[in-house]
Each structure stands twice: as C-alpha cells, then as structure tokens.
C-alpha positions as CSV (number, residue, x, y, z in Angstrom):
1,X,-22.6,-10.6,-31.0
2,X,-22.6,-13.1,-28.6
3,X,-24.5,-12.7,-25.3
4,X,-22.8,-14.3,-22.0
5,X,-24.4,-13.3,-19.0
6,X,-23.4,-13.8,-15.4
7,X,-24.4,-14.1,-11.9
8,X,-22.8,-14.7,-8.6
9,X,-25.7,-16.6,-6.0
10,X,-25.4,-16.7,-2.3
11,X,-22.5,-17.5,-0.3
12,X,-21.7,-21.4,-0.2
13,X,-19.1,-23.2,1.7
14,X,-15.8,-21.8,3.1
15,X,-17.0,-18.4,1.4
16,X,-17.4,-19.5,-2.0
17,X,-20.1,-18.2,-4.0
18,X,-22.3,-19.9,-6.7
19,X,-21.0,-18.4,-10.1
20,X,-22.9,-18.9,-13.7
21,X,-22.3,-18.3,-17.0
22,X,-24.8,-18.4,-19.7
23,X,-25.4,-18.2,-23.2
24,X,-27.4,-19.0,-25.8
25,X,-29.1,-21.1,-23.3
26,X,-26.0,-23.1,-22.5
27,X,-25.1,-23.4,-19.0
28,X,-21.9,-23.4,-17.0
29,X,-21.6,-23.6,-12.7
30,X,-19.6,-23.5,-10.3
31,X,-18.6,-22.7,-6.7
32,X,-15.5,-20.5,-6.0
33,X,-14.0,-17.4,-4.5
34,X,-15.2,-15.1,-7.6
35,X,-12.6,-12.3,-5.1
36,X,-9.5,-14.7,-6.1
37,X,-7.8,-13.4,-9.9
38,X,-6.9,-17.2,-10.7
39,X,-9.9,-18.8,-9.9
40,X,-11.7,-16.1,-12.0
41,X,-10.0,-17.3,-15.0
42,X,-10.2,-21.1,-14.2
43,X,-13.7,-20.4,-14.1
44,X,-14.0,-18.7,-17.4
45,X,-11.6,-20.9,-19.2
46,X,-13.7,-23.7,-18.5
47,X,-17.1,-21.8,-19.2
48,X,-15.7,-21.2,-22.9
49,X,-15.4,-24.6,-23.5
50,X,-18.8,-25.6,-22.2
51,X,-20.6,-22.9,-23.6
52,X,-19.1,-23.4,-27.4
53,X,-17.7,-19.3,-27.3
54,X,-14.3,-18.0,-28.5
55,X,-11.3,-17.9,-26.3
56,X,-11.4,-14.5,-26.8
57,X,-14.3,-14.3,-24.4
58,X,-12.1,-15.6,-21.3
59,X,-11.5,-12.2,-20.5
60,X,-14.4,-10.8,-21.2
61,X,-15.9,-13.9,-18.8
62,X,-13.4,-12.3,-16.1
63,X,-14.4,-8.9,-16.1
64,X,-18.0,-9.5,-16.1
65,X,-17.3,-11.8,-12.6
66,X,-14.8,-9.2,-11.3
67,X,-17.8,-6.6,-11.7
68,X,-19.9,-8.4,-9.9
69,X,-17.9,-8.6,-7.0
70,X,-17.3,-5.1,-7.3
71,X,-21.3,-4.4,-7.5
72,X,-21.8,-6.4,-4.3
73,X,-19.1,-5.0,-2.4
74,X,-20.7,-1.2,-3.1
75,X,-24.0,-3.0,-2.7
76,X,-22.6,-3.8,1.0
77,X,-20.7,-0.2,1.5
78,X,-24.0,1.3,0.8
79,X,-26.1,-0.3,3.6
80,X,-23.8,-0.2,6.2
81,X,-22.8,2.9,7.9
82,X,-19.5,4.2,9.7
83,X,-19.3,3.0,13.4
84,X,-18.8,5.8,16.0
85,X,-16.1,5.5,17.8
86,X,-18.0,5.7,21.4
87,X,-20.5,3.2,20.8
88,X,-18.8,0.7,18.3
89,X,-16.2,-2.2,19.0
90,X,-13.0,-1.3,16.9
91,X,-13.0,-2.3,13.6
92,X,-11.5,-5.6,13.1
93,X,-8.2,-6.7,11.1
94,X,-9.1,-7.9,7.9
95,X,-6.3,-9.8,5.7
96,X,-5.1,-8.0,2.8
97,X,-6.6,-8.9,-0.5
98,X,-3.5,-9.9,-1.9
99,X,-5.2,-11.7,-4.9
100,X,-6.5,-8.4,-6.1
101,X,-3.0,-7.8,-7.2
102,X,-1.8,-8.9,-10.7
103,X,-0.6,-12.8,-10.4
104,X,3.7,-11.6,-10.8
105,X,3.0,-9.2,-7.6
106,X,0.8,-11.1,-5.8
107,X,2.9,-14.6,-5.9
108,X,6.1,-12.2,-5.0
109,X,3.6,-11.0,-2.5
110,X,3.3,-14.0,-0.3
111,X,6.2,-15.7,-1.0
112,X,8.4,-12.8,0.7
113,X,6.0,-12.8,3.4
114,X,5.9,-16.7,4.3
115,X,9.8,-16.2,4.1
116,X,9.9,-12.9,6.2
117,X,7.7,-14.1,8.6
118,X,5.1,-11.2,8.2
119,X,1.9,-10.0,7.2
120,X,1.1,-9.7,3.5
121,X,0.5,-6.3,3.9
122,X,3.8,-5.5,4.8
123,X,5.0,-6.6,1.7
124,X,2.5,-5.7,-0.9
125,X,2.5,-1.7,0.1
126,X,6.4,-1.4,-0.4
127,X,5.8,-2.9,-3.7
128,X,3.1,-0.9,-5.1
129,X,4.9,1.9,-4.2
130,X,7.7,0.5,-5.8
131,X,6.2,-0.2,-8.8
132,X,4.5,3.7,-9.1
133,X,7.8,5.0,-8.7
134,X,9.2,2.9,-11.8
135,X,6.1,4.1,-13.7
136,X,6.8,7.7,-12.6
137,X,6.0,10.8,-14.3
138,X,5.8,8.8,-18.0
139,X,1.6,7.7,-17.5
140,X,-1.1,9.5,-15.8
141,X,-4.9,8.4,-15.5
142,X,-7.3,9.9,-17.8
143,X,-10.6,9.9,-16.2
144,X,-12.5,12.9,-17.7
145,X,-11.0,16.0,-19.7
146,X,-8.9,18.4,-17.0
147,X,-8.6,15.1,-14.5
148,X,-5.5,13.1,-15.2
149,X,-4.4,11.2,-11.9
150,X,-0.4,10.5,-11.4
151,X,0.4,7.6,-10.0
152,X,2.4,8.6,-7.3
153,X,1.8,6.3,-4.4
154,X,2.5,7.6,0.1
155,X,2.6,3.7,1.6
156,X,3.3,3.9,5.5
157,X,3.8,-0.4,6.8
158,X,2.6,0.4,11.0
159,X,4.2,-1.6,13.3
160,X,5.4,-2.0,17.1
161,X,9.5,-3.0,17.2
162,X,10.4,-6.6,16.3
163,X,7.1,-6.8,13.7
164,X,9.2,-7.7,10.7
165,X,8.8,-4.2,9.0
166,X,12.6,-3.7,8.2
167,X,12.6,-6.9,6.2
168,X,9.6,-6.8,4.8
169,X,10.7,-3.0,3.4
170,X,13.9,-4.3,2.2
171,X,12.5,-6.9,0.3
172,X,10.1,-5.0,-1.4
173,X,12.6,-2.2,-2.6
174,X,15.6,-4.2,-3.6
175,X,15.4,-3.7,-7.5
176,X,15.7,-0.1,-6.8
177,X,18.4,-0.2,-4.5
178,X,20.2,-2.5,-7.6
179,X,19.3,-0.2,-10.2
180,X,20.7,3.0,-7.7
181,X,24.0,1.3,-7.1
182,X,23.9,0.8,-11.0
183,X,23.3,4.6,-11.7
184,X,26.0,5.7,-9.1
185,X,28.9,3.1,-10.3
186,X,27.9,4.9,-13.9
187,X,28.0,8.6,-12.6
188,X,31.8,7.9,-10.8
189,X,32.8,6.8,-14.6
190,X,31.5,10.0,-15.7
191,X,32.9,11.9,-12.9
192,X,36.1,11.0,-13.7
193,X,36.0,12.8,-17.6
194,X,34.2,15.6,-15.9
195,X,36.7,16.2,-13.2
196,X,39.1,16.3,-16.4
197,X,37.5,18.8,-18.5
198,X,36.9,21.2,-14.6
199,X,40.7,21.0,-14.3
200,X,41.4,22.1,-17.7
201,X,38.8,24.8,-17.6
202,X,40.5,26.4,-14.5
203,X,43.8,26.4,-16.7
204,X,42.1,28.4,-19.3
205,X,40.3,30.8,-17.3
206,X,43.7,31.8,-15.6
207,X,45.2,32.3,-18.6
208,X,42.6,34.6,-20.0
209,X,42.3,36.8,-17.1
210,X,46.2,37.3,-16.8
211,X,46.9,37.8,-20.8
212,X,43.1,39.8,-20.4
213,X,42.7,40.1,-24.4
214,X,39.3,40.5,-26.4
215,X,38.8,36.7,-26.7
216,X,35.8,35.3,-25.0
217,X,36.0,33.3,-22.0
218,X,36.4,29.9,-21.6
219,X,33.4,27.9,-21.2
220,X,32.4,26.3,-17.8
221,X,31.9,22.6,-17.7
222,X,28.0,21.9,-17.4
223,X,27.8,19.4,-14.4
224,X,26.7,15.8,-15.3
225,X,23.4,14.9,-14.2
226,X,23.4,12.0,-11.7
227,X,20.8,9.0,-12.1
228,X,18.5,9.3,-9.0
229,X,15.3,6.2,-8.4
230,X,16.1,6.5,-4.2
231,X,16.4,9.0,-1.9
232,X,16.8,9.1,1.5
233,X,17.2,11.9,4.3
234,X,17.0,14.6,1.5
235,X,15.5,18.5,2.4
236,X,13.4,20.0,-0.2
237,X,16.3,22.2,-1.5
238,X,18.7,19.5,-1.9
239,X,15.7,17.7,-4.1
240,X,15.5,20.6,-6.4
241,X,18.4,19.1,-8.3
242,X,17.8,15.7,-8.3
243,X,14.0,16.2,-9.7
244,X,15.9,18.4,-12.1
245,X,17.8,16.3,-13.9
246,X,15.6,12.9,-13.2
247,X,11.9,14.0,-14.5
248,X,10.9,10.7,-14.3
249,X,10.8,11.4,-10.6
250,X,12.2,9.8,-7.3
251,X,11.3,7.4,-4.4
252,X,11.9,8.5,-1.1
253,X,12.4,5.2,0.9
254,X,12.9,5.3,4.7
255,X,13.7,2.3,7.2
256,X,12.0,4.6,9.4
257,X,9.7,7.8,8.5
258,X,9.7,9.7,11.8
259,X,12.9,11.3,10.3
260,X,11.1,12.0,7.3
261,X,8.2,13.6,9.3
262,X,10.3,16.0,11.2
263,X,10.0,19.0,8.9
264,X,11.5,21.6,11.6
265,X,14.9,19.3,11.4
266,X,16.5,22.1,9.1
267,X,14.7,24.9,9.3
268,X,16.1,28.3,11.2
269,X,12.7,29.6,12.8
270,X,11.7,26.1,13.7
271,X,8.5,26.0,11.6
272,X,9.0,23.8,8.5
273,X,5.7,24.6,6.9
274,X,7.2,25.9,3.7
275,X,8.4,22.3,3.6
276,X,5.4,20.6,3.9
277,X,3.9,22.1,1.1
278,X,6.6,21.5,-1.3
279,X,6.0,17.8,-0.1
280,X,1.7,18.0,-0.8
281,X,2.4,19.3,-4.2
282,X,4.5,16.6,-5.1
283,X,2.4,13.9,-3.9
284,X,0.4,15.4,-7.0
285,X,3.1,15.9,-9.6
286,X,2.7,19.9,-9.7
287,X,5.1,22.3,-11.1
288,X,7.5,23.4,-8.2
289,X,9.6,26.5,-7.7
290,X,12.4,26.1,-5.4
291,X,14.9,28.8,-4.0
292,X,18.2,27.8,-3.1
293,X,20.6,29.7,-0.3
294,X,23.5,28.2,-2.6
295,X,22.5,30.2,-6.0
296,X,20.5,32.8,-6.8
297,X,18.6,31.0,-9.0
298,X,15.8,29.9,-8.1
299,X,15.0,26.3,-9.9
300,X,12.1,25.1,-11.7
301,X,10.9,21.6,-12.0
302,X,7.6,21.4,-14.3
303,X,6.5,18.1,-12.9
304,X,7.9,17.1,-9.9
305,X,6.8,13.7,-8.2
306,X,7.9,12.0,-5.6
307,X,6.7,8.4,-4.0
308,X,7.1,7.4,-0.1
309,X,7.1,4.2,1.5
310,X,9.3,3.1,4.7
311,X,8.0,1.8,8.1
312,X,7.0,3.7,11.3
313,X,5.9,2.6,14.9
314,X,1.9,3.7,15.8
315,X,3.2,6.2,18.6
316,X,5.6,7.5,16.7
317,X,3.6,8.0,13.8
318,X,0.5,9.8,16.2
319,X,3.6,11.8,17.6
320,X,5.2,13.0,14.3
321,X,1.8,13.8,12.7
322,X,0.4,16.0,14.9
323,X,-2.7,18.3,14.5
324,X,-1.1,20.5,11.7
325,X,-0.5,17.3,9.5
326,X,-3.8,16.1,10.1
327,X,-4.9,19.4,8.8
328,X,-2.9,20.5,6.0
329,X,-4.2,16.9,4.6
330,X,-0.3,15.0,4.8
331,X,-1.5,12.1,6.7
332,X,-4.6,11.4,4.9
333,X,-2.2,10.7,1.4
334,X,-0.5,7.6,3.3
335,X,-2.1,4.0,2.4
336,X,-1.9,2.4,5.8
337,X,-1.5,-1.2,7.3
338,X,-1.3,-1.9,11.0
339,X,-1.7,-5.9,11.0
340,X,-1.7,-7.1,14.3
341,X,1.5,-8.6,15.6
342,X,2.5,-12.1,16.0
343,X,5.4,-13.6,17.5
344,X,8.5,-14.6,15.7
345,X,9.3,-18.3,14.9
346,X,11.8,-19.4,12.9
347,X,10.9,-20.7,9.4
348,X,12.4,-22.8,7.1
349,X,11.2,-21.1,4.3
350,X,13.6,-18.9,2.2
351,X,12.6,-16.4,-0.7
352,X,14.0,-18.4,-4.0
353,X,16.4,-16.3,-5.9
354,X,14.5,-16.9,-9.0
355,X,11.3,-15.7,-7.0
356,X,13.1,-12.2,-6.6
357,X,14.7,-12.2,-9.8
358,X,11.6,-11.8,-11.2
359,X,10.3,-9.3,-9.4
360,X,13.1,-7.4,-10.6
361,X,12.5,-8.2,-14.2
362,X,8.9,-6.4,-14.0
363,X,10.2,-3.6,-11.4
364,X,12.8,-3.0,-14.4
365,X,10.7,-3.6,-17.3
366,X,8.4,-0.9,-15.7
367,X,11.4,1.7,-16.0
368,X,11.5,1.1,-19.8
369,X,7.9,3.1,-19.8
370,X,8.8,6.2,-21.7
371,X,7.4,10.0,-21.8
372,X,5.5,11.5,-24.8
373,X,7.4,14.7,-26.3
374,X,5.3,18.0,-26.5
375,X,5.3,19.8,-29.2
376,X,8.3,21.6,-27.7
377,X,10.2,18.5,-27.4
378,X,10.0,18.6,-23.8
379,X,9.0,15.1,-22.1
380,X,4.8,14.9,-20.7
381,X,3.0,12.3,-19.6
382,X,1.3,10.0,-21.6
383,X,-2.3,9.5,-20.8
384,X,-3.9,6.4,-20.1
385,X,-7.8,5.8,-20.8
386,X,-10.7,3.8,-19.4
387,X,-13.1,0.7,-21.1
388,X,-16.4,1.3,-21.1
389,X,-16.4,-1.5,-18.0
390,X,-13.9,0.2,-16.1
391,X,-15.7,3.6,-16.7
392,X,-18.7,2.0,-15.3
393,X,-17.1,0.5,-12.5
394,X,-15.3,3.7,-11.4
395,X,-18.3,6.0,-11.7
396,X,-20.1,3.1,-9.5
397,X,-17.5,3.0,-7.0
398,X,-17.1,7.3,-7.0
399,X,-20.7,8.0,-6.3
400,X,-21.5,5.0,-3.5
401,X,-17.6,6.2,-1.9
402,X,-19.3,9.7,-2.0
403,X,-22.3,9.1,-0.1
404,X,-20.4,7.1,2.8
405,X,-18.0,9.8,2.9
406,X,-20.5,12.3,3.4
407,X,-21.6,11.2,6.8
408,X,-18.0,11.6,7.7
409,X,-15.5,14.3,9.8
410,X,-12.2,15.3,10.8
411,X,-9.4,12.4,9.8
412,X,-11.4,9.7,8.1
413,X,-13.4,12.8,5.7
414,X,-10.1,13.8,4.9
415,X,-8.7,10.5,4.3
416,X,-11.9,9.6,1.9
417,X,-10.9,12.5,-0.1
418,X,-7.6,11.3,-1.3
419,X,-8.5,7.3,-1.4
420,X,-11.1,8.6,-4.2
421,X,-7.7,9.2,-6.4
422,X,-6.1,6.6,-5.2
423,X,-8.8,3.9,-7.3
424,X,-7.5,5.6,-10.7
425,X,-4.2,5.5,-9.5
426,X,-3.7,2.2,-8.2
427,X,-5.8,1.2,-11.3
428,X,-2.8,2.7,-13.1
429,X,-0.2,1.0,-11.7
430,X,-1.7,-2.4,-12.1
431,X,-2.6,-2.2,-15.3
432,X,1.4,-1.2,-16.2
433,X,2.5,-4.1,-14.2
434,X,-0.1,-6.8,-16.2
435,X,1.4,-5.3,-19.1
436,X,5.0,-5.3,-17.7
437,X,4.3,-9.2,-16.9
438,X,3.7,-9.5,-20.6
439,X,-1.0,-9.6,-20.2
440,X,-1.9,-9.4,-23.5
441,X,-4.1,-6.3,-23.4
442,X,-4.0,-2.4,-24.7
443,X,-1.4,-0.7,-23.2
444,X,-3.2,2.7,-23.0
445,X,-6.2,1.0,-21.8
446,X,-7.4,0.4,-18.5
447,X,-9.9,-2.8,-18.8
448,X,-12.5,-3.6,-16.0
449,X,-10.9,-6.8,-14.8
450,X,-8.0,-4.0,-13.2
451,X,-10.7,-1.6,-12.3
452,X,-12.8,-3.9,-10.4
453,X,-9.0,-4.7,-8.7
454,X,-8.5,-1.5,-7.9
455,X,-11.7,-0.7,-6.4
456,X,-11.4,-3.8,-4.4
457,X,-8.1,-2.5,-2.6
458,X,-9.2,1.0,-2.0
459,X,-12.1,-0.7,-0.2
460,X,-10.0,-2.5,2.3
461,X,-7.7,0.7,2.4
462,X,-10.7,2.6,3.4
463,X,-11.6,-0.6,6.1
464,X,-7.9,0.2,7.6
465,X,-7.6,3.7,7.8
466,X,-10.2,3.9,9.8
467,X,-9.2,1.3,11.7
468,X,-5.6,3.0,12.4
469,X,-7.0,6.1,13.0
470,X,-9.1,4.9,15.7
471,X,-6.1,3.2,17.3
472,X,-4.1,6.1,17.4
473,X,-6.9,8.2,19.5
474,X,-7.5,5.5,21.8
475,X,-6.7,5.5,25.3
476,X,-4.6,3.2,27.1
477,X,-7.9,1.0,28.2
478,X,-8.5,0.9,24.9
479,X,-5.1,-0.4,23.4
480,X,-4.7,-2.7,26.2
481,X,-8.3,-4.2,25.6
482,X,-7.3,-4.3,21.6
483,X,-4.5,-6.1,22.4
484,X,-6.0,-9.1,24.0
485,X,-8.6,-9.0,21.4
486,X,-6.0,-9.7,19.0
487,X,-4.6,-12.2,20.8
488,X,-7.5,-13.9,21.6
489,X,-7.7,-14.3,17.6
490,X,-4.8,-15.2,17.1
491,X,-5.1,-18.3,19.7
492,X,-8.6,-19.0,17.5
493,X,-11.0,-16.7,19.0
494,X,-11.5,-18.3,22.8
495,X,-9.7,-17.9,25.7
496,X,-10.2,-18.8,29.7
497,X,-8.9,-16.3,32.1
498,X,-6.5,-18.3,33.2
499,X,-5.2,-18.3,29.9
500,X,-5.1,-14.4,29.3
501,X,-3.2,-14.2,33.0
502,X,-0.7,-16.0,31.9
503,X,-0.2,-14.4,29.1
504,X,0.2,-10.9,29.9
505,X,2.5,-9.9,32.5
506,X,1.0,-7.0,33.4
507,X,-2.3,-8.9,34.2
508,X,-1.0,-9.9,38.0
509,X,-4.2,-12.2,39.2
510,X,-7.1,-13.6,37.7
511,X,-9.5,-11.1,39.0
512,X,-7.4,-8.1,36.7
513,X,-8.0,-10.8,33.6
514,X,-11.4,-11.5,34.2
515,X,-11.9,-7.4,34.1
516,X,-10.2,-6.9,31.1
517,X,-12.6,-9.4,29.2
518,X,-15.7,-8.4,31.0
519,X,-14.8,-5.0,29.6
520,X,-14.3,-6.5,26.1
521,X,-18.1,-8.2,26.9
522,X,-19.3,-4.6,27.3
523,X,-17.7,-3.4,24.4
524,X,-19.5,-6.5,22.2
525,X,-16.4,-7.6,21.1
526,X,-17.3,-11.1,22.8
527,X,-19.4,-13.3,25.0
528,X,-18.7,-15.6,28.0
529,X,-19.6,-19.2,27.2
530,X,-19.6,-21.9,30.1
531,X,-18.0,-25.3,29.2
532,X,-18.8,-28.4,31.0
533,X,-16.5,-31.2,32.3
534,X,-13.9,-32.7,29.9
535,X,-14.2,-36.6,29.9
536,X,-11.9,-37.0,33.3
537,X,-14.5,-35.1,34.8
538,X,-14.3,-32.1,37.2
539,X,-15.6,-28.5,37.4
540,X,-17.2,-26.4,34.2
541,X,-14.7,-23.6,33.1
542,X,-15.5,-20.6,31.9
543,X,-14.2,-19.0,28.3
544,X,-14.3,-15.7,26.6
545,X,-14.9,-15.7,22.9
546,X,-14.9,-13.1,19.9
547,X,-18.2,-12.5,18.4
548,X,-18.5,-13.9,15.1
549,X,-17.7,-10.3,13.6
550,X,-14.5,-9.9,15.3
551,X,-12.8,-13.7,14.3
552,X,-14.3,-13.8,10.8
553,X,-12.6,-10.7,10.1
554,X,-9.6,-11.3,11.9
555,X,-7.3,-13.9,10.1
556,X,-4.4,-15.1,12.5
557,X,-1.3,-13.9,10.9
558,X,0.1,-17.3,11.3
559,X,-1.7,-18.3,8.3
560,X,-0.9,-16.1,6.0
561,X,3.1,-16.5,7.3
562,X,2.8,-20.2,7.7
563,X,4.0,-19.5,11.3
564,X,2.8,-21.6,13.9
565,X,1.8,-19.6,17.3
566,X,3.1,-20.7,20.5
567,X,0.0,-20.8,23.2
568,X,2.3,-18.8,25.9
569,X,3.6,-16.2,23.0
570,X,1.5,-13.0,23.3
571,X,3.5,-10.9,20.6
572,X,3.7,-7.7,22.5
573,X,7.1,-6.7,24.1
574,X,6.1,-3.0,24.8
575,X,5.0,-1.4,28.3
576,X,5.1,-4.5,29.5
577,X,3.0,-6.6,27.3
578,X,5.0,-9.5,26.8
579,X,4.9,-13.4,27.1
580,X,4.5,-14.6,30.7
C-alpha cells in the first residue's frame, strides 16, 4: 500500500501555508490556502502526477490536507481561552468560510451575495437550512450505537433594517417556494375529485338514515393529504396535520421570526410553554403527541421534524428571546450570523438564471432521498456512517470542543451543547449535497474531506455565537463603540477624528469623537498613531487604528459583495447613527 504523507509548514504570504506531499521519497510543494476546497484538489491533482500515484489517491491527498487544517485549528482552540466579557474587546467579525461548503453551494453562495449586495453569510445559512429540509427525516447521522443525529437545521440571518436580509432569504429558499406552488396546484386537481366523491357521500348518508334499513352506512371520504415543504405562521396544532401526512417533514420559513417567537400569540392563559416544547422536540425529530380542540383525537406523529430559517433584527431577537428561551435551551439551537452592515450601492451584477437553476437542480435532487421501510412497512430513517478519517476527526474535534466548553456558563455553555450536534449534522447535509452534485463517493458514507468541512463551520459558528451573544448584553456604550469599530474596518482600519465626526450624526464636535475612540483605546481595540506632514506641508494629524486583531479578523463586507464603500456612508440608519 502506498504511503503519502503530508504536512502543512508555517504561514507564507497573503495566508498561504507551505503544503507537502511525499512518497516513496518523491517530493511535491507548494504554497496555498490548504482552508480553500479547490485549491485542495489543484494541489493533489498535481501531487499525483509528480509523485507517480494513482488518481485514486486525489482524494485521499484531500482528506489528509483537510485534516490537517482541522488538527491546527483544534491545536489553536485548545490554547486559547474564552474572553470575559469585562475585560476583553468584543470578538471581531470574521468572514464566513464559505469555501468549506461543497463547490455547487458555495459558488451559489457568492454569486447571490455579489448580486444581493450582502454578506455571504446571509446567503449560505438559508441554504443549509434549505438543503436539511430537502434531506428531511429520510438520513440521520450514525455516530455510535443509540446516537443517530437528524439533520434538522434552526438558521437565524441577524440584521438591522435595510441589511439585505429579505433578499438574501428569498434567494436562498426559492426551490421550495417552486416546489410548494407545485404541490398546491397538484392538491386543487385532487380537490376537485374529492369535493365530488364528499357530495355524493352526503347523498348516500341521507338516504340511509331516512329509508333506516340494516345496510351499513355509507363510507366517509378519507381527506387527501396535501404536499407540505413550507410553512409559515402555523401553531403547533395546526402542524399536527401537515407532519402527518408529510413525514418527510417541513420548513418553517419566516421573512421575519419575531412572529415565530411569540409563543403566547394563541394561547388562552397567555403562557405558551406547552408550545415551546413541542417546538424543542422537533428540532430533534422526536415522536410527538398532539391534542386538538377540533377532534377528540389526539394525533400522533412518530417522527416529527421541522427546520427554521428566516431573518430577525438584534433587538428584536434579545426581546423575543427572553430569559425563559435562554433557559429552556431554544436560542442556543439557532446558527447565527450578525455581519456587520454596509451601505447599499447599486451593482451591476445580476444572479444568472442558469446560476439559480442549478441550485434548484441539487435542492430538488436532494428531495429524491428516500426512507428505508421497517419491518412493518412504515418509513425510518436510513442511517448514514462515518470513515475511519471522519471518525477520527470527529472524536478530535468532540473532546478539544469539550474542554473549551467546560470553562463556560449561562448562554455560550448552552450554545456549546447543541453546536456539538451540529458537526454530525452539518456533516450530513454536506455530504448529501456532494452526492446530490453527482461527487463520486459512498452514499452512506461520510468521508473526512466533509468532516474536516463540517468541523470547520461549527468552529466559526462557535466564533459568532459568542460574538452575538455578547452584542445582545451590551450596553448602549458598548453598541455605539462597536459600531464605529466596524466602521473604522470597513474604511480599512484607520480613521482621524475628524473623519468619525463626520460620520456619525450623533457625534456633534470633535471632542464627543475623540472620546469615543479614546474609549475604543482603553478597550484595546486600537491605538492612536501620529502622522506627519503630507508633501504640501502643514501640521501632523492624528489617526485612530484597529489593532492588528480586530482588522485581520474583520473583512470589509465590500469585498466579499464587490461593493465599493463610500468614505461619508456609515451604514447605520438606527437611533440616529446614520451618514452625516
């Protein structure tokens, strides 16, 4: 068996990293991104070739760099520990790692959000939700006998008004809305028969009960069930159908999930608790009872699932959560992203139809994922495994995740708890989409290559939940301070008080600016740094800039959108944080 062993050296220019491949004494370098999926396999394309190995060993070339990363990115967990919110600047925005995703979804990915005008993230967490929601109840994630994760995805896109979350949500669940309008034009066909054979029925019942004779009754019509992928303001009793007769499960997609978060809406006493926990079980695909005021009945629903994803504004969302949902565990299930906010500009780009189209193809193809059949004939999940790589990068990734999370309390503990699950579960899903994008690999098989993916995305999921949760306890200092941190970035990292005056409105002289920043200087979120004469001459200014930290880890949205920013646009329109 052939040997090929890999390493990935220090960090290089523009943060690429020198990667080797060897075997059999054969050499093959390079510098790259080892992070970045196509670069991974440009890398071991070229490494076959030079080494004299099989093309079969491309993949094995990828997994072995992909683990690598993984191992140094645990390495890095492990020596750092959590900030404390007291001492600590905020945690900076990182860009999401977009090229973790499998090449269909990540190209979708940031096309939409050049076109949109948006962050990446805003795209890629409607899509993943998307995409577990197709999958459904048909796979779960075998990681040791009595542990068998669903893939049921809670995404939450965070934004102010006017950040680009209404697009960015559309975009991303389009297929299903087709695929709905689809099911419903089919049902109306149906309806008509059905309305037919009621009729009729009612005929034949009045007849029997006048002539009264020993002849049976007529038999009832059995409603048709409906086709269900989308719902939208729906209480848990009118979902009790709908998961009936749609197994597969449903998405519950909201413009706006305050609505979705007001549990008390329909209940009498006030209290929807009873609600809530309908909701917690079916973020884990449990067996639900559920009584109904209409029929006696009550109904049963042996696996019930059901995604989330829609948008919501940071207050509202530390409004609608409240202390109970922090509690009962209901926040800590959402995947978050709070980019910060840039300014709108118009762009030229457009999302191609062909770009969307296939999207839809894989969203689709992903619906053709059928159930197993019991031994009852009744549908159950079939069960997807782990490679001995992807084992071994799990168990890594559990037990280093572990000991961070023990230091931790309150919202972030809680948090940790579920984004465990979430690396099998968003291993799940990205696995079915490689194979729905026609990967040749098992399809009951999770490989390391989508391990070492997964992992990666739970990492910056951890990153940003901690991130959002400290924004939604600040004070109003603190937001105010965050917000000219971010747009410092955004401008490139410096600024000169005159600069930050005029671009806040609420900042009336230069002396309120220049507090502001020397608060951000006390906070060691930056430095002041004198700057002599320009070549006409005159006076040395003073600027403000970000520490390292804070500007290598926060990207400007602008390039990720291809949007260029205006040097008066401050992106804030709220409590009057806007443009000058």
């Amino acid at each position: 068996m052939t040997t090929i062993d890999i390493a990935v050296g220090e960090t290089g220019r523009d943060g690429e990293h020198k990667v080797v491949a060897v075997s059999d004494g054969r050499v093959h370098l390079d510098r790259f991104d080892p992070a970045i999926a196509w670069k991974r396999t440009k890398f071991a394309e070229a490494a076959v070739v030079v080494l004299g190995l099989d093309a079969d060993a491309v993949s094995e070339i990828e997994a072995r760099i992909a683990t690598e990363v993984v191992k140094a990115d645990l390495a890095a967990v492990q020596k750092s520990k959590p900030d404390t919110v007291a001492a600590a600047p905020p945690d900076a925005w990182r860009p999401f790692p977009t090229d973790s995703l499998p090449a269909r979804l990540a190209e979708f990915t940031r096309t939409a959000a050049r076109s949109i005008g948006c962050d990446e993230s805003f795209i890629a967490l409607p899509v993943l939700a998307v995409c577990g929601a197709a999958i459904g109840t048909t796979r779960r994630v075998l990681l040791k006998p009595g542990w068998a994760e669903p893939l049921c995805i809670w995404a939450a896109i965070v934004g102010e008004s006017g950040s680009q979350k209404t697009p960015a949500f559309s975009a991303a669940i389009r297929p299903l809305k087709r695929r709905q309008a689809e099911l419903m034009k089919a049902a109306a066909a149906v309806r008509e028969a059905f309305d037919a054979d009621v009729a009729e029925y009612e005929k034949a019942l009045a007849v029997w009960k006048r002539e009264r004779g020993d002849s049976p009754a007529p038999s009832k019509p059995v409603p048709f069930p409906i086709g269900r992928v989308l719902v939208g303001d729906a209480t848990v009793e009118s979902l009790g159908p709908i998961l009936n007769q749609n197994p597969r499960g449903v998405l519950l997609a909201r413009d706006e999930l305050a609505g979705w978060l007001d549990f008390d809406r329909y209940s009498k006493n006030g209290k929807g608790g009873s609600d809530v926990s309908h909701w917690l079980s079916w973020f884990n695909a449990q067996p639900t009872v559920i009584d109904r005021r209409s029929n006696p009945d009550p109904l049963f629903v042996p696996e019930a699932v059901v995604g989330i994803v829609g948008g919501i504004q940071p207050r509202v969302l530390d409004r609608a959560i409240g202390g109970d949902h922090r509690e009962n565990g209901l926040l800590a299930r959402l995947l978050l992203a709070y980019p910060p906010r840039q300014p709108k500009k118009w762009s030229e780009h457009g999302l191609p139809p062909e770009e969307e189209d296939r999207y839809e193809r894989l969203v689709m193809r992903l619906y053709d994922l059928q159930h197993a059949v019991d031994d009852n004939g009744d549908p159950e999940p079939m069960l997807l495994t782990l490679d001995a790589e992807a084992k071994r990068l799990l168990v890594e990734f559990v037990n280093a995740h572990g000991r961070e999370a023990a230091d931790l309390t309150g919202d972030e503990s809680a948090a940790y708890a579920k984004l465990e699950a979430y690396a099998a579960r968003l291993a799940g899903v990205l696995h079915l989409v490689r194979w729905a994008d026609g990967d040749v690999l098992k399809a009951n098989r999770i490989d390391g290559v989508t391990m070492a993916a997964a992992v990666r995305l739970v990492e910056w999921f951890k990153r940003e939940v901690r991130r959002v949760y400290r924004v939604l306890r600040e004070s109003d200092d603190a937001r105010d301070q965050r917000r000219i941190a971010e747009w410092i970035a955004l401008k490139g990292g410096s600024a000169t008080v005159r600069e930050v005056q005029r671009g806040f409105n609420r900042l009336k002289t230069a002396a309120d600016a220049e507090a502001v920043l020397q608060a951000l200087v006390a906070a060691g979120v930056g430095a002041w740094e004198s700057v002599g004469p320009g070549e006409r001459g005159g006076r040395p200014t003073r600027r403000f800039s970000l520490t390292d930290a804070v500007t290598d880890d926060t990207t400007p949205l602008g390039t990720a959108c291809d949007a260029v920013l205006s040097p008066e646009a401050s992106g804030w329109d709220d409590d009057g944080w806007e443009a000058a």
